[in-house]
LORODREN-111677 format. One record per residue (C-alpha): residue in one letter; residue number from 0; z, y, x negated. Coordinates in nm, 4 decimals, padded with zeros to 6 digits. Each point is the difference from the previous one (the first is absolute). Layout:
BEGIN
<bado res="a" n="NUM" pz="Z" py="Y" px="X"/>
...
***
This chain:
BEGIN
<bado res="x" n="0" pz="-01.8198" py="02.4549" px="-04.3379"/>
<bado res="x" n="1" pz="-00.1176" py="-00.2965" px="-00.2047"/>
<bado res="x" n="2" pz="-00.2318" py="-00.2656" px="00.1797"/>
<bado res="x" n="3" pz="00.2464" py="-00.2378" px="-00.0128"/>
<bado res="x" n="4" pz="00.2346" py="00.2246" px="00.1973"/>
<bado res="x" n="5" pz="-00.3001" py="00.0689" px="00.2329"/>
<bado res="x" n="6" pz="-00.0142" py="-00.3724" px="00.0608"/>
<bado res="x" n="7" pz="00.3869" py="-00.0701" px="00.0760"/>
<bado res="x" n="8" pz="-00.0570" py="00.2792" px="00.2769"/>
<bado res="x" n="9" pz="-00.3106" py="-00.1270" px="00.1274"/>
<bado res="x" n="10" pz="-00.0269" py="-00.3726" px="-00.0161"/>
<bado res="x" n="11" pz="-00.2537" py="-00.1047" px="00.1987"/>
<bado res="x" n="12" pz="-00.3344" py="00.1800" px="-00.0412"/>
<bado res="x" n="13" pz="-00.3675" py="-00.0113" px="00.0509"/>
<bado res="x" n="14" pz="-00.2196" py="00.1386" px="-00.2383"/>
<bado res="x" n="15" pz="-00.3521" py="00.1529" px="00.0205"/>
<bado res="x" n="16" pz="-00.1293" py="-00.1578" px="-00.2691"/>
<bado res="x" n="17" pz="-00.3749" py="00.1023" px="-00.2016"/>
<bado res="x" n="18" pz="00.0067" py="-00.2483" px="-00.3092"/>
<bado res="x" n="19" pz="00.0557" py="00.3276" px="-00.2269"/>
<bado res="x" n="20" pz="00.2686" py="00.0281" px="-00.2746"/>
<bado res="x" n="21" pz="00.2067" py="00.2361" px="00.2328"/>
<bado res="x" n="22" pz="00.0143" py="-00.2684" px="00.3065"/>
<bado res="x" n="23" pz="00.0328" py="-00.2912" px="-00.2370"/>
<bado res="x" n="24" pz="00.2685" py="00.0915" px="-00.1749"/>
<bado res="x" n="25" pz="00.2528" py="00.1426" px="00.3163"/>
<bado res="x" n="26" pz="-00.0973" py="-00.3868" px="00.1750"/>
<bado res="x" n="27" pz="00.1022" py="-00.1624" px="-00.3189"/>
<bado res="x" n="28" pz="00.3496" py="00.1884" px="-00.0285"/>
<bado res="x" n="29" pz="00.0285" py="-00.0433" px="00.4066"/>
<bado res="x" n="30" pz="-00.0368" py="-00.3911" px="-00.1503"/>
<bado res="x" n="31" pz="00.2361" py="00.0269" px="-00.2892"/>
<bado res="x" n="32" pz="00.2405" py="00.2146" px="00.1679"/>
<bado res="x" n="33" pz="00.1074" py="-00.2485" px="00.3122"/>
<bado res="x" n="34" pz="-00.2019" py="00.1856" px="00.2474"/>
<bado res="x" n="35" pz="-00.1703" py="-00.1230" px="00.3226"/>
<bado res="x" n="36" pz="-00.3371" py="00.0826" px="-00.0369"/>
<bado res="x" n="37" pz="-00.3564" py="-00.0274" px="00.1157"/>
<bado res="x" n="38" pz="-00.2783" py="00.1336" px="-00.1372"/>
<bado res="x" n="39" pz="-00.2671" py="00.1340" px="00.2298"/>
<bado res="x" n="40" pz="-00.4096" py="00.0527" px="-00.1228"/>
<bado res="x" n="41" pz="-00.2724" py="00.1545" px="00.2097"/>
<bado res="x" n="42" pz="-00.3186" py="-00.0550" px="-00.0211"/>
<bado res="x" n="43" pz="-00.2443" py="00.2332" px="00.0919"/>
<bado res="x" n="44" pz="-00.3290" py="00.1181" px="-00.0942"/>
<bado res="x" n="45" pz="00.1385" py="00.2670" px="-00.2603"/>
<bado res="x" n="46" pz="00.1526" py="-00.2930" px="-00.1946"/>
<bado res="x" n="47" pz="-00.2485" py="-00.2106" px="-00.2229"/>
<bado res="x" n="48" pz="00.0475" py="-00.3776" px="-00.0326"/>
<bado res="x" n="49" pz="00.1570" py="00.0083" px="-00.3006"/>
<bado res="x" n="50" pz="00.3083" py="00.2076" px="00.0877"/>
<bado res="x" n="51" pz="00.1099" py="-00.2875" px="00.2739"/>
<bado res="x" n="52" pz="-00.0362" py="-00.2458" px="-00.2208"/>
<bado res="x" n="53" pz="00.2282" py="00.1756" px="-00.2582"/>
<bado res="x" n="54" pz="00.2236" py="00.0242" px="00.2928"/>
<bado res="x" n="55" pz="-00.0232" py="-00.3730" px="00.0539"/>
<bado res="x" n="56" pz="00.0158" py="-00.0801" px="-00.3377"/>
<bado res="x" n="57" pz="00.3712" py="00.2072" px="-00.0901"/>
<bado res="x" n="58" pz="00.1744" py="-00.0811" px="00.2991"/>
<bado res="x" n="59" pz="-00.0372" py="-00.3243" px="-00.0705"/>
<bado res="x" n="60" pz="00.1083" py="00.0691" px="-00.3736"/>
<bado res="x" n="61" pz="00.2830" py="00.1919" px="00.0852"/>
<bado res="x" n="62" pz="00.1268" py="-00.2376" px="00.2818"/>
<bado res="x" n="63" pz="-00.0383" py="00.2173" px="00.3401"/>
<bado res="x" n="64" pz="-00.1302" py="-00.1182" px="00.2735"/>
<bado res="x" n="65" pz="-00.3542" py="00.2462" px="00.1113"/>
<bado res="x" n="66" pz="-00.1805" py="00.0661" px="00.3244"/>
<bado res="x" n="67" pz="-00.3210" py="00.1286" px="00.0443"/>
<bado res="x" n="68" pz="-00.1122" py="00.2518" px="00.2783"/>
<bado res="x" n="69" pz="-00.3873" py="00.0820" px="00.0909"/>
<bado res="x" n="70" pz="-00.0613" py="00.3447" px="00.0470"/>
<bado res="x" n="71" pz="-00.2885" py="00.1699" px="00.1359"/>
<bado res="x" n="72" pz="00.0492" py="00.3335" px="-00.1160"/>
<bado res="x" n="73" pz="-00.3797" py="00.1009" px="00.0777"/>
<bado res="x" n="74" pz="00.0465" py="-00.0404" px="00.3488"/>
<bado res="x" n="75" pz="00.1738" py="00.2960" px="-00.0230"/>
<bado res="x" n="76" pz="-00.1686" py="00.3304" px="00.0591"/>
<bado res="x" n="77" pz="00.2263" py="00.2222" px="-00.1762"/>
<bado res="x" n="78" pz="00.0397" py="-00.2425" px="-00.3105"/>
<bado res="x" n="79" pz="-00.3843" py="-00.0569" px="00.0438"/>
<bado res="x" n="80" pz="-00.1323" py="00.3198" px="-00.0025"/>
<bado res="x" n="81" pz="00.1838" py="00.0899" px="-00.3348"/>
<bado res="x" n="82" pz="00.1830" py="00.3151" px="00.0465"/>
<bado res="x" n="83" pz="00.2390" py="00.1479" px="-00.2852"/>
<bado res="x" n="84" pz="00.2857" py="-00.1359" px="00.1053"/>
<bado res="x" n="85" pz="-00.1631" py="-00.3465" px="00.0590"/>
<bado res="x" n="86" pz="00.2542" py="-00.1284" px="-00.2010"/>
<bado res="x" n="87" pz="00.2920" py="00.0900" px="00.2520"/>
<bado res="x" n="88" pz="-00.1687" py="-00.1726" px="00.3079"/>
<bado res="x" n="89" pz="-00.0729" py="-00.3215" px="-00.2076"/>
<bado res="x" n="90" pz="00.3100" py="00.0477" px="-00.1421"/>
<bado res="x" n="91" pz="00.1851" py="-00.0064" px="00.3194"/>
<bado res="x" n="92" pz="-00.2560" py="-00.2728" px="00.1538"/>
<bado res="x" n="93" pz="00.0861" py="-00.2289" px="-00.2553"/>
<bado res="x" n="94" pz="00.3695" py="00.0167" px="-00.0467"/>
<bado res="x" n="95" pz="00.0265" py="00.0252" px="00.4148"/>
<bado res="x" n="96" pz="-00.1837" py="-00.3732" px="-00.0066"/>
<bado res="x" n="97" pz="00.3015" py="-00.1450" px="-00.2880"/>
<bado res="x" n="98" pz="00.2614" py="00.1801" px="00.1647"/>
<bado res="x" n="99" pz="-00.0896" py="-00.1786" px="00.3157"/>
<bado res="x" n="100" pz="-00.0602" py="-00.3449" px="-00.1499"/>
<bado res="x" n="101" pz="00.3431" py="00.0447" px="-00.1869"/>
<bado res="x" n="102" pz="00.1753" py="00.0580" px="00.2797"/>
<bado res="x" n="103" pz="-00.1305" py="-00.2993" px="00.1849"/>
<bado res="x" n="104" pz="00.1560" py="-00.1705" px="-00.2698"/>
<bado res="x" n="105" pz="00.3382" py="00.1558" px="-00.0329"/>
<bado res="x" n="106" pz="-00.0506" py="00.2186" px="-00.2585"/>
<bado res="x" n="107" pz="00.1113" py="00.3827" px="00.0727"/>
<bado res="x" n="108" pz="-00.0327" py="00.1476" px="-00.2956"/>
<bado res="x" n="109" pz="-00.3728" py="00.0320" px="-00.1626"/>
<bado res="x" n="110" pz="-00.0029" py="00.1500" px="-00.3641"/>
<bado res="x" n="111" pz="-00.3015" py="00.0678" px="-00.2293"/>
<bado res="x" n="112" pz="-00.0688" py="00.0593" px="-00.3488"/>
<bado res="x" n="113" pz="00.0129" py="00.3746" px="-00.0455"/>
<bado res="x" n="114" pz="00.1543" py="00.1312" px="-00.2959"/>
<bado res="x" n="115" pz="00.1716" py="00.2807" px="-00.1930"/>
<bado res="x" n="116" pz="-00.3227" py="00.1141" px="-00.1702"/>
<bado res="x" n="117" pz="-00.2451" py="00.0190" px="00.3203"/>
<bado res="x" n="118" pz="-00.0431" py="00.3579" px="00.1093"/>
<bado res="x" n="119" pz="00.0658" py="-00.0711" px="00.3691"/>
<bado res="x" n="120" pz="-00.0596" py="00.4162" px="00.0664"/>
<bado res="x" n="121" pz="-00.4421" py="-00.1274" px="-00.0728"/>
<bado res="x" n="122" pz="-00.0197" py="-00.2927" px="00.1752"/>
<bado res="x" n="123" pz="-00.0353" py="00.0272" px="00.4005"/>
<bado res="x" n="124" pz="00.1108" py="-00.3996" px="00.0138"/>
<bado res="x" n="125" pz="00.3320" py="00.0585" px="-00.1033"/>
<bado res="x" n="126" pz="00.0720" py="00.2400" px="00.3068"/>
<bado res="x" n="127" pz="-00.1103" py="-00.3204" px="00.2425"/>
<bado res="x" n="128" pz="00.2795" py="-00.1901" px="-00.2150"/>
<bado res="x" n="129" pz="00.2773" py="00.2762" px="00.1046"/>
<bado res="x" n="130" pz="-00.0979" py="-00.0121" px="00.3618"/>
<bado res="x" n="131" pz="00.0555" py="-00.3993" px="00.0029"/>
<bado res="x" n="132" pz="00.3117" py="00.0154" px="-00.1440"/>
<bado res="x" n="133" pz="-00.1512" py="-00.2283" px="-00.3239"/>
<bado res="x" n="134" pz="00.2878" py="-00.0171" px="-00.2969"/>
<bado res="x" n="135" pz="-00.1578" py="00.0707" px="-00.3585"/>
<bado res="x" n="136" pz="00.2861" py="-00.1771" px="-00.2023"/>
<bado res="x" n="137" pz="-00.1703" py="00.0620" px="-00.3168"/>
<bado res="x" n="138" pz="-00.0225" py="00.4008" px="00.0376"/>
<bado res="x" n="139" pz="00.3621" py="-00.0092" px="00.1657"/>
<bado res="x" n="140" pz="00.1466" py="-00.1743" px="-00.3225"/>
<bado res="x" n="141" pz="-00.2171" py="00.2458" px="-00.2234"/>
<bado res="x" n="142" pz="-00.2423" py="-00.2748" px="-00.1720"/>
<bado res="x" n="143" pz="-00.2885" py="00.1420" px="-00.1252"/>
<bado res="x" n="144" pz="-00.3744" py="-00.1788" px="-00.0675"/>
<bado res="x" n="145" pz="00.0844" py="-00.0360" px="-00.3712"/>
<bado res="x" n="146" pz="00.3309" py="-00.1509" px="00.0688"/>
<bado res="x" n="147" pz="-00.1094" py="-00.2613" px="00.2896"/>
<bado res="x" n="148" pz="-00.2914" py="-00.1118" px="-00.2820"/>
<bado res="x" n="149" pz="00.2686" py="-00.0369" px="-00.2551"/>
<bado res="x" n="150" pz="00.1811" py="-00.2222" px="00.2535"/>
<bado res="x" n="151" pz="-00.2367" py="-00.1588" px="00.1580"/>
<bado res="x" n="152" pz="-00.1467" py="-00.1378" px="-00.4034"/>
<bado res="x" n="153" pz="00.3804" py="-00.0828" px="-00.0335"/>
<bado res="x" n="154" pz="-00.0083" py="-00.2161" px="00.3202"/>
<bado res="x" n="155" pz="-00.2997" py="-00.1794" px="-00.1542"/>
<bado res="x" n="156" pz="-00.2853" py="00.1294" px="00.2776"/>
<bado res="x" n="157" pz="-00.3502" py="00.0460" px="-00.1431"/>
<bado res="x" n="158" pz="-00.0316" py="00.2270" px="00.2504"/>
<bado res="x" n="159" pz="00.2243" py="00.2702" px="-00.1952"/>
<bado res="x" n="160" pz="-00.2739" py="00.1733" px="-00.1654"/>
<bado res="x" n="161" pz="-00.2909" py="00.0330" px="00.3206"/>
<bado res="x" n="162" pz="-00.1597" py="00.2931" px="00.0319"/>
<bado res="x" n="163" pz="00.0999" py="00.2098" px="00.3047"/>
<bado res="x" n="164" pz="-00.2977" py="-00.0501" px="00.2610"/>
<bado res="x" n="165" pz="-00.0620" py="00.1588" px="00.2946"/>
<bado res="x" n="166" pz="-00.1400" py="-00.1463" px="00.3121"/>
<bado res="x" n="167" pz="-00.3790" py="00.0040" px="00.0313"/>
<bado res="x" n="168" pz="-00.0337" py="00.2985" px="00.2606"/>
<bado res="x" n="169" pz="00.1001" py="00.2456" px="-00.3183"/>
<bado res="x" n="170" pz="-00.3369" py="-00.0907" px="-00.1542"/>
<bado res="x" n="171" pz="-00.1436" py="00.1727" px="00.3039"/>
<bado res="x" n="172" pz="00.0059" py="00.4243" px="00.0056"/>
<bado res="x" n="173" pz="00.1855" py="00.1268" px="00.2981"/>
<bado res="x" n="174" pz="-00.1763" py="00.1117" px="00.3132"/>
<bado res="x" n="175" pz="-00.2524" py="-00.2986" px="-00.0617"/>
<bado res="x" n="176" pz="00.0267" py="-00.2844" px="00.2441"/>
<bado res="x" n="177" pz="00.1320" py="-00.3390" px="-00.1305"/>
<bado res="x" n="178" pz="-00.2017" py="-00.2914" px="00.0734"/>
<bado res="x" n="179" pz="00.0461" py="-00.3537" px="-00.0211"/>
<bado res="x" n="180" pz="-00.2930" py="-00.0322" px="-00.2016"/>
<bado res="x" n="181" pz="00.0894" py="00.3115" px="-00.2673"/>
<bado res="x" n="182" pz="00.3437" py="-00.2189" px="-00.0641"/>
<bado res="x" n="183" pz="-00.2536" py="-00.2829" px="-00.0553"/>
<bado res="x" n="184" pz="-00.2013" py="00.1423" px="-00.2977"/>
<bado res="x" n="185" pz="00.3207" py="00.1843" px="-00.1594"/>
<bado res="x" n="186" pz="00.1665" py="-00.2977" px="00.0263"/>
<bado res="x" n="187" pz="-00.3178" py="-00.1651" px="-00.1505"/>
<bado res="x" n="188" pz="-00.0427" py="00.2366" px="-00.2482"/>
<bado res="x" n="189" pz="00.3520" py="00.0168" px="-00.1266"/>
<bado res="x" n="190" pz="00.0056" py="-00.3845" px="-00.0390"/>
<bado res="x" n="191" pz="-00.3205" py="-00.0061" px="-00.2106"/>
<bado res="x" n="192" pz="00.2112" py="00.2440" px="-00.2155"/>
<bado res="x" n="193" pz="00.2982" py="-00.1921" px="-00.0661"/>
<bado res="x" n="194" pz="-00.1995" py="-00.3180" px="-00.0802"/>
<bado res="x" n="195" pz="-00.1446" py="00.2173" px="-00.2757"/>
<bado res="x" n="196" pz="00.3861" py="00.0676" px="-00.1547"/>
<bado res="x" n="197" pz="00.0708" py="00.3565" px="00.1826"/>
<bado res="x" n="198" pz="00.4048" py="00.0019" px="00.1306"/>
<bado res="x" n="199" pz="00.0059" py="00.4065" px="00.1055"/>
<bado res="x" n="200" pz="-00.2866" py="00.1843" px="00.1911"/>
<bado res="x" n="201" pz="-00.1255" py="00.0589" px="00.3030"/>
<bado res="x" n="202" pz="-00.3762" py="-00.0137" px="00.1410"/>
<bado res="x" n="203" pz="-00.0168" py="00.2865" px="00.2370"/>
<bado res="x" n="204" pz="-00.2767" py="00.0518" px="00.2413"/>
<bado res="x" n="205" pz="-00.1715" py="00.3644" px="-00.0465"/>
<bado res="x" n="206" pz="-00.2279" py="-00.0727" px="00.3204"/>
<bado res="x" n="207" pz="-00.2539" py="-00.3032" px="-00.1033"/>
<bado res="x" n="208" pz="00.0744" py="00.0442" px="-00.3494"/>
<bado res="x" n="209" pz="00.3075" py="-00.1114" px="-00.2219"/>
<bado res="x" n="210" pz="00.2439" py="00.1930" px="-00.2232"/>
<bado res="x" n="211" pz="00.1707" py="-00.2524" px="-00.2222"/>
<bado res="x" n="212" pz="00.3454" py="00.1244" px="-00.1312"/>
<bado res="x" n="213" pz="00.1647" py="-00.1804" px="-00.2972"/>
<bado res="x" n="214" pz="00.3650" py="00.0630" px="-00.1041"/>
<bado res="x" n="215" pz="00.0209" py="00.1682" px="-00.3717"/>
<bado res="x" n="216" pz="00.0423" py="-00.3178" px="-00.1491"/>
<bado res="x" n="217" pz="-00.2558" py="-00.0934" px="00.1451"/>
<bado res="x" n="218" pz="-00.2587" py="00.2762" px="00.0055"/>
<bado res="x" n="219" pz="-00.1207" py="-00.0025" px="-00.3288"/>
<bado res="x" n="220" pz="-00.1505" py="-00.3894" px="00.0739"/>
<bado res="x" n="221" pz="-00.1117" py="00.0758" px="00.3453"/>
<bado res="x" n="222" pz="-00.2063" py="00.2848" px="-00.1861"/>
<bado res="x" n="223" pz="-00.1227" py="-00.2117" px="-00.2746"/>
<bado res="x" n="224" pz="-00.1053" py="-00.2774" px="00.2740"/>
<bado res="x" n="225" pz="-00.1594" py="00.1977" px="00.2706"/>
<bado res="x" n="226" pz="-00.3381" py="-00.1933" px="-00.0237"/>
<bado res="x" n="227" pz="00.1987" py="-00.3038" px="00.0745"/>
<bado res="x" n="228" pz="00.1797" py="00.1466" px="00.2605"/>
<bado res="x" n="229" pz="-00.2816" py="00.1463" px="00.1713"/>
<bado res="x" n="230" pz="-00.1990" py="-00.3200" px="-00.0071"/>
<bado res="x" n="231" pz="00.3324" py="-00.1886" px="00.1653"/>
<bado res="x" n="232" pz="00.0539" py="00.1925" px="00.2850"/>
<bado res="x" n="233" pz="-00.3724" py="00.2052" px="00.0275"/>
<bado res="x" n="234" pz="-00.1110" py="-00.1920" px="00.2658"/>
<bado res="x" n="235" pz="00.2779" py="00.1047" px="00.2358"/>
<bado res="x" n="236" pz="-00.0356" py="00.3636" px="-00.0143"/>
<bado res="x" n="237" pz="-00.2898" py="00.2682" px="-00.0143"/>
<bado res="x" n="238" pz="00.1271" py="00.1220" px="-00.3980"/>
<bado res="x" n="239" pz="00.2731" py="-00.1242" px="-00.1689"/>
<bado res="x" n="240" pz="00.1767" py="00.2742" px="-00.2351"/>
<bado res="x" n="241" pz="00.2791" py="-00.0013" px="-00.2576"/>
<bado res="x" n="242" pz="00.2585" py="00.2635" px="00.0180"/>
<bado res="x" n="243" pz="00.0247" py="00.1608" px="-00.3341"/>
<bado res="x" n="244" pz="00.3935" py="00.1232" px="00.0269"/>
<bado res="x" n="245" pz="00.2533" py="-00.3052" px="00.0485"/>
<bado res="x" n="246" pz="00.1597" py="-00.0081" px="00.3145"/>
***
């Protein structure tokens, strides 16, 4: 099936919508193909600022219309208390709050931005997404990561070439409780990072201390700058250390 195809069968749509290249690009086909759509954002506190205003920023580009949902997700003990399969509770917390919002507005079909090249068999979240009944047009018509970037560049969205990022509560090992204030210094942490020109990494929380992870293209700067980096972000965490493999 081709998206287009997807589209003539399912004309009216809402879409749970991150601000990634994955989301982006399967609102602005919904957009070029005819379809009905709405895009739906929740904020929580395992998103940082800067995702919803990516959000804000391409819907508006692309020409759909977006809602935002507050989320408490910490009010939840199982989410809270971080167990493996966190993921899967969130998971299912989150797309249960757009499902409902959507269909308060008419829409009865929610879709997301899965595709062909996410290994659904090592993620608990996508099991939350077959229990909801969520569509994943992109893996159903076979489009994998490099593909939807290829597209997405053609369709003329900067966002074609962001890094993949992960919500704030993977920076956090599992078993350790999740508090409003850890999401506070990663997301502190991670922002002092990106001023300084890193795209792909993660500052993970190894008890009071950090573990900064840089991407192979990356690595080899994050190395080289480590006295910088530890004098950016030292003052939120007990030691601040460098990774020495890529992630």
């Amino acid at each position: 099936m081709r998206l287009k195809e997807f589209f003539e069968e399912n004309g009216r749509i809402a879409i749970a919508f991150s601000g990634g290249v994955d989301s982006a690009y399967l609102l602005a086909e919904a957009v070029r193909c005819g379809a009905e759509v709405k895009a739906y954002y929740v904020k929580s506190q395992f998103q940082p600022e800067f995702e919803r205003k990516d959000a804000r920023r391409l819907a508006k580009e692309i020409g759909a219309e977006l809602t935002e949902i507050e989320a408490d997700v910490l009010s939840h003990e199982t989410v809270a208390s971080n167990p493996p399969d966190r993921c899967y509770h969130c998971k299912h917390l989150i797309m249960g709050t757009i499902i409902r919002a959507a269909e308060t507005d008419g829409f009865e079909v929610l879709c997301d931005g899965t595709n062909a090249s996410d290994d659904v068999s090592d993620r608990p979240g996508f099991r939350a997404l077959g229990e909801l009944g969520v569509r994943s047009p992109l893996r159903e018509c076979g489009l994998t990561k490099d593909e939807i970037r290829r597209r997405t560049r053609e369709l003329g969205l900067d966002v074609w070439d962001k890094p993949a990022y992960a919500c704030l509560a993977t920076r956090i090992g599992a078993g350790e409780r999740i508090t409003a204030d850890k999401l506070r210094v990663t997301e502190e942490a991670e922002s002092k990072l990106f001023d300084m020109g890193f795209r792909d990494f993660r500052v993970r929380m190894r008890g009071r201390d950090a573990l900064v992870q840089a991407a192979a293209a990356q690595h080899a700067d994050a190395v080289r700058r480590s006295d910088e980096i530890k004098k950016a972000i030292g003052d939120l965490y007990g030691d601040v250390r460098i990774d020495p493999q890529p992630r």
